[in-house]
VEXDREN-2710 file (C-alpha; in Angstrom, 1 decimal):
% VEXDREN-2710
k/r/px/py/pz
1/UNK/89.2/-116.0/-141.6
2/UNK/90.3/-114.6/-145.1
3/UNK/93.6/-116.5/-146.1
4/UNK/96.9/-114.7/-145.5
5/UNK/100.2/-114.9/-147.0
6/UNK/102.5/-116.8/-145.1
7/UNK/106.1/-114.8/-144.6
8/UNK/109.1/-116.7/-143.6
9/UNK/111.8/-115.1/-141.9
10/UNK/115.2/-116.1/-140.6
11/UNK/119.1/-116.0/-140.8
12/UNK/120.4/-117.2/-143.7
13/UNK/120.7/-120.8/-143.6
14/UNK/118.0/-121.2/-141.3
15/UNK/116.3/-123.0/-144.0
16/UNK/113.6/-120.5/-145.5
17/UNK/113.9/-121.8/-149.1
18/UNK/113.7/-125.1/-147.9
19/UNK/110.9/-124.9/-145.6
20/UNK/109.1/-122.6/-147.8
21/UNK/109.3/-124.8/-150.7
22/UNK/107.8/-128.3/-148.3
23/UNK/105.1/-125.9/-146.9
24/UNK/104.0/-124.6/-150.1
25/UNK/103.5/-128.4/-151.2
26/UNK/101.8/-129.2/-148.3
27/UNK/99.3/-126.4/-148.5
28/UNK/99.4/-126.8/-152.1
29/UNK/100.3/-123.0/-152.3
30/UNK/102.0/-120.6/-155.0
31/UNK/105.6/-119.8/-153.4
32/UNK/107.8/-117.4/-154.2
33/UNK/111.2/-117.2/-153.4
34/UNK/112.6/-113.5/-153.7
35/UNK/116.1/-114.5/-154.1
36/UNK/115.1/-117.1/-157.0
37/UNK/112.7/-114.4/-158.6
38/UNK/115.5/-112.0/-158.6
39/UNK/117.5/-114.2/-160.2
40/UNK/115.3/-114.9/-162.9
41/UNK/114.7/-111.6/-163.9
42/UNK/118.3/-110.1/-163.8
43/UNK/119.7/-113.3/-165.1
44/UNK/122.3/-113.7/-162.7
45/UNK/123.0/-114.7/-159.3
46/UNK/122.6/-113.1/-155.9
47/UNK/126.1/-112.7/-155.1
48/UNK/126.6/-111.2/-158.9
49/UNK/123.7/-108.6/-158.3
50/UNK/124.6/-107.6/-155.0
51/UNK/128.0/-106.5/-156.1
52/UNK/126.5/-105.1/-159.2
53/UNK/123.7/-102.6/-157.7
54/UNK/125.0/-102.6/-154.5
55/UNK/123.1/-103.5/-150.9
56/UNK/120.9/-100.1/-150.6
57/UNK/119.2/-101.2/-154.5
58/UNK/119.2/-104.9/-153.5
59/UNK/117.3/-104.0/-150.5
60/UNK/115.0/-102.0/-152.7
61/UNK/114.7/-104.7/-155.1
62/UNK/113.8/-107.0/-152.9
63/UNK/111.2/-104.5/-150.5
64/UNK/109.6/-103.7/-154.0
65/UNK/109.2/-108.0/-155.1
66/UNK/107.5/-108.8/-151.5
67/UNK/105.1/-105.6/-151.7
68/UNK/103.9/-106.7/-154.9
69/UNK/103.1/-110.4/-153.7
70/UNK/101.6/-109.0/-150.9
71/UNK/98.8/-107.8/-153.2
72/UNK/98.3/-111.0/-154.9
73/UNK/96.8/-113.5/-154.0
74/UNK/97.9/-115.7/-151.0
75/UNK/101.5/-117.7/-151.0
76/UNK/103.7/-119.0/-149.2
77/UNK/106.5/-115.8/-149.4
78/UNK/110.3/-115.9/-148.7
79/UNK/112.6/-113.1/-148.6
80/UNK/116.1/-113.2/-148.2
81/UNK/117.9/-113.4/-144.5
82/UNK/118.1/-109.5/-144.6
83/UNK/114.6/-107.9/-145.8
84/UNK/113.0/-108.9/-142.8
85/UNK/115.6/-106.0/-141.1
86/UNK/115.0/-103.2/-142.6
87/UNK/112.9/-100.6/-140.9
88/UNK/109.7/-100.8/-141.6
89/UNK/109.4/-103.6/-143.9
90/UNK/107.9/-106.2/-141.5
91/UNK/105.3/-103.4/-140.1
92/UNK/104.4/-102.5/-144.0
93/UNK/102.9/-106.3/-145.0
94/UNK/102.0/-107.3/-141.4
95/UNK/98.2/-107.1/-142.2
96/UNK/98.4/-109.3/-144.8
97/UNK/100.8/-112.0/-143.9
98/UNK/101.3/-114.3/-141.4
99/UNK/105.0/-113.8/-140.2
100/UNK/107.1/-117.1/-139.2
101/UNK/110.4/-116.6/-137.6
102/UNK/112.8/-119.8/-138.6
103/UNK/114.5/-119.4/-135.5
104/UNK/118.4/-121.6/-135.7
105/UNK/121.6/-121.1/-133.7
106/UNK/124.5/-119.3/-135.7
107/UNK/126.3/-122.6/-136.0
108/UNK/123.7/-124.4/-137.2
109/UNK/123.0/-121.3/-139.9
110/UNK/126.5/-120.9/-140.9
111/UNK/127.2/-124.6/-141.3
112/UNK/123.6/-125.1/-144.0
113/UNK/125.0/-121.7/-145.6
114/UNK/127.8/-123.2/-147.0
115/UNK/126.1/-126.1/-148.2
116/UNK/124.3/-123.7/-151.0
117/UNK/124.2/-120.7/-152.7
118/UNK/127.5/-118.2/-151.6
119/UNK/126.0/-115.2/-149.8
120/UNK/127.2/-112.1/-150.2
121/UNK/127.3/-111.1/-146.7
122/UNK/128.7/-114.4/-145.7
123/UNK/131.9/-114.2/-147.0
124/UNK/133.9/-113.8/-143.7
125/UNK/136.5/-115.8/-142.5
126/UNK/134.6/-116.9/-139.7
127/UNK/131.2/-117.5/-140.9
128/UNK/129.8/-118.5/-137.6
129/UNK/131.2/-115.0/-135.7
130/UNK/129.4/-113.4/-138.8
131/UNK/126.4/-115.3/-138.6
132/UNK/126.3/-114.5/-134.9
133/UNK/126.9/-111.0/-135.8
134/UNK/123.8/-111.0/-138.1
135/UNK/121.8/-112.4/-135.3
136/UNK/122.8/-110.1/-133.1
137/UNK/122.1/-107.2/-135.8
138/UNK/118.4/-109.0/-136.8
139/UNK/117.2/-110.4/-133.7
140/UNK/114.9/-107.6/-132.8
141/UNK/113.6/-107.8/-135.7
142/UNK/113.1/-111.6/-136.5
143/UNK/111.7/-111.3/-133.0
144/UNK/108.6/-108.9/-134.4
145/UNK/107.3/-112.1/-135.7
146/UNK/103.7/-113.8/-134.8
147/UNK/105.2/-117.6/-134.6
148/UNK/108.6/-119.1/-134.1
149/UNK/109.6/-122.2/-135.1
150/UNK/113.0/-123.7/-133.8
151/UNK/114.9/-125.3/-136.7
152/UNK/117.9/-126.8/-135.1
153/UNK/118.3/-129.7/-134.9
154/UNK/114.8/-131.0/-136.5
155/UNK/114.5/-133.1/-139.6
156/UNK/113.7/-130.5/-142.5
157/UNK/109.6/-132.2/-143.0
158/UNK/108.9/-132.3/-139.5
159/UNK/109.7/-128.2/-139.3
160/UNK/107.4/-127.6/-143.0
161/UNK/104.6/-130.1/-140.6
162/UNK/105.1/-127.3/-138.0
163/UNK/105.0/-124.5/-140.3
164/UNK/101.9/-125.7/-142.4
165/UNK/100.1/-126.3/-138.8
166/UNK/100.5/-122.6/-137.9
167/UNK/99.3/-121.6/-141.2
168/UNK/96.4/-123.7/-141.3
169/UNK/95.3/-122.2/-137.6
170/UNK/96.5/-118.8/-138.1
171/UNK/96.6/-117.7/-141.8
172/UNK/93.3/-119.4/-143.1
173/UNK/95.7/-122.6/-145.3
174/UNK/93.1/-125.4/-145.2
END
């Protein structure tokens, strides 16, 4: 089996950089983190560019950043909470990634959300009926996923362990 990239979806806060950054040093993979790489090259942060291009040419941004890793070599590939909802962006790299859904209750999302970065689409006065909002919005398409890996409730290595397992039986990471 050739090697695929390995694509972690989820809700913000359901621990995609964190995850993706453990299973990329267990596999001893490249990662890259679309909300860190559009950082760098704006020279900003998230919240900064979002309410300087607007969400339509964030989106685009961020589309445009995962197509070109797709047709690089193999990483370990996360995009921010909302890319994986756009029409037709999970369909577009399916053949060459392996797709993990981070799957977390809104609570648990909302609650690791304000621990880092603020989000623009966060910024509600009740972040959980947001975050459940969001889920309700990006279910269906979280749900397009080949794996699912609960994150609730799990100590942060012993999800990466269950993430680097399913890419080492499904995505060709020895």
């Amino acid at each position: 089996m050739s090697r695929k990239h390995l694509l972690l979806i989820g809700l913000p806060g359901s621990g995609k950089s964190t995850i993706g950054r453990m299973v990329a040093e267990l596999l001893n993979a490249p990662l890259i983190d679309v909300d860190n790489l559009l950082v760098r090259q704006m020279g900003m942060p998230i919240t900064q560019i979002f309410g300087m291009v607007g969400e339509t040419e964030f989106r685009r941004m961020e589309r445009d950043a995962v197509r070109a890793a797709c047709v690089a070599e193999p990483v370990v590939l996360v995009p921010g909470g909302g890319w994986a909802a756009q029409e037709g962006e999970l369909d577009a790299v399916r053949e060459a990634t392996c797709i993990v859904y981070l799957r977390c209750q809104p609570g648990t999302a909302a609650k690791r959300a304000e621990q880092g970065e603020v989000r623009p689409l966060l910024t509600a006065e009740d972040p959980v009926a947001r975050m459940r909002t969001l889920l309700q919005e990006r279910e269906p398409y979280y749900n397009k996923a080949e794996h699912s890996v609960i994150t609730d409730n799990k100590a942060a290595d012993a999800v990466a362990a269950e993430v680097a397992q399913v890419a080492r039986q499904q995505a060709g990471w020895l």
